[in-house]
N, C-alpha and C positions, 0 to 999 in steps of 0.2 A: 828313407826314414822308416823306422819301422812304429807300426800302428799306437804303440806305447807311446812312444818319444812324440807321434804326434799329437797324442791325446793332451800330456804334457802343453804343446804350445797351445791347445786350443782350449783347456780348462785358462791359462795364462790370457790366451786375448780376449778369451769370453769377463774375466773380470775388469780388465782396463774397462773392455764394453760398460759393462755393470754398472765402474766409476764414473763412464762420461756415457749414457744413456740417451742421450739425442744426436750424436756421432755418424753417419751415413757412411761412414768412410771405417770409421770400425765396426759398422754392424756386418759390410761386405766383407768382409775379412773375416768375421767371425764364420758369416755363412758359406764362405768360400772355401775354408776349413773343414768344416764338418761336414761340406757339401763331397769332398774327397777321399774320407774317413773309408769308404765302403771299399774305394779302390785299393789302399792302403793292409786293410785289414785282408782281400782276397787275395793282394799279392804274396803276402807274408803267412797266409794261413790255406792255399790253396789243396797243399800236399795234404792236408787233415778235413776231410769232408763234412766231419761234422760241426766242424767248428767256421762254416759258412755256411751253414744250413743245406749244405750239400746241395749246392749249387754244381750247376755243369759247365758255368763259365762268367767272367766279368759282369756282363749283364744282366745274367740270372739273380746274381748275388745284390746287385744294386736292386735289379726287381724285392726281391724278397726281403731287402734291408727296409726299403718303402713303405711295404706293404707291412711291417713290424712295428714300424713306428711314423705317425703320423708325424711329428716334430719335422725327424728326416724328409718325410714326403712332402713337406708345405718348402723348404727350406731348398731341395729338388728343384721345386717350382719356379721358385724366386733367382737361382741358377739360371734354367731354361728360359726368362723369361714368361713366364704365366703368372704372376704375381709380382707385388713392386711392395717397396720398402716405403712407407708415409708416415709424416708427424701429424698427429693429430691431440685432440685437448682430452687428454683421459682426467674421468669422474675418479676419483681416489676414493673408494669405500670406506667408512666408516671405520670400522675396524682395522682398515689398514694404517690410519694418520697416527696413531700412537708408533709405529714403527719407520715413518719418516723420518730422512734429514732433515736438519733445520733449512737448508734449501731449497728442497721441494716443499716444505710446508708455510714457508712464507711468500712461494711463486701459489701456492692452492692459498691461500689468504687473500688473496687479492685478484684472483682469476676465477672465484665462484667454483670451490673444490676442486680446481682441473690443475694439471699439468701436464706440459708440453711432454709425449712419448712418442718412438717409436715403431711401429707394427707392421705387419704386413698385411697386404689385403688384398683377398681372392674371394672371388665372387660375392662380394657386398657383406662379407665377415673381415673382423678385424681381430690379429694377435700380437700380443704384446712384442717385441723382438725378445724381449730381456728373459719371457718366462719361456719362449719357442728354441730359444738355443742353451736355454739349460736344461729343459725337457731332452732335447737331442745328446747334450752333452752326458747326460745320466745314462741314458740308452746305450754311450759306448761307455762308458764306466760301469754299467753293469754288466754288459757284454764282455768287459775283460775281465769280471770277476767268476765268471760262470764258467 
């Protein structure tokens, strides 16, 4: 499949994500995705050095994609096992409840601002999944605009 066509599916299951945001089963999917993105783009782009940051091989290129983008690196983790996927009762900002569903804003009505999300969590910090794979997802949508 080549690096396009993949991006294609994973901007696609990054939104179903989006639509069902407490999902465990599509967040792995999402992150199992973008977590193969590197290999995808080195197979298909290996003949053109600069356009893998002239890398000298698979894992150089996975090194230096990491190290580009935290999103990917946290997302890595969660692959390997060094981080894990948790729901927990996220505070919804002020400013964000004007841009709420009527869904999540009648579950924060009643739960004291929170609703139930997704994140991952490594070493005693927490990320949202929803903002950590569209941050990834952008990194290869600008990657293939450049």
């Amino acid at each position: 499949m080549s690096p396009e066509a993949h991006l294609v599916l994973i901007e696609a299951e990054l939104a179903l994500f989006v639509s069902h945001p407490l999902s465990t089963r599509q967040a792995r999917l999402v992150a199992a995705l973008l977590d193969v993105m590197p290999d995808r783009v080195y197979a298909a782009r290996r003949e053109s050095p600069g356009s893998i940051l002239f890398a000298t091989d698979r894992a150089d290129y996975r090194r230096k994609v990491l190290a580009a983008s935290p999103a990917m690196a946290l997302i890595a983790a969660l692959a390997e096992g060094r981080t894990r996927l948790a729901t927990i009762a996220y505070r919804v900002p002020a400013e964000a409840v004007e841009q709420m569903d009527v869904r999540d804003f009648m579950v924060s009505l009643y739960n004291d601002q929170t609703v139930p999300r997704l994140v991952l969590e490594r070493d005693g910090e927490q990320t949202l999944a929803t903002e950590l794979f569209a941050q990834a997802a952008a990194f290869w949508s600008d990657a293939r605009a450049a």
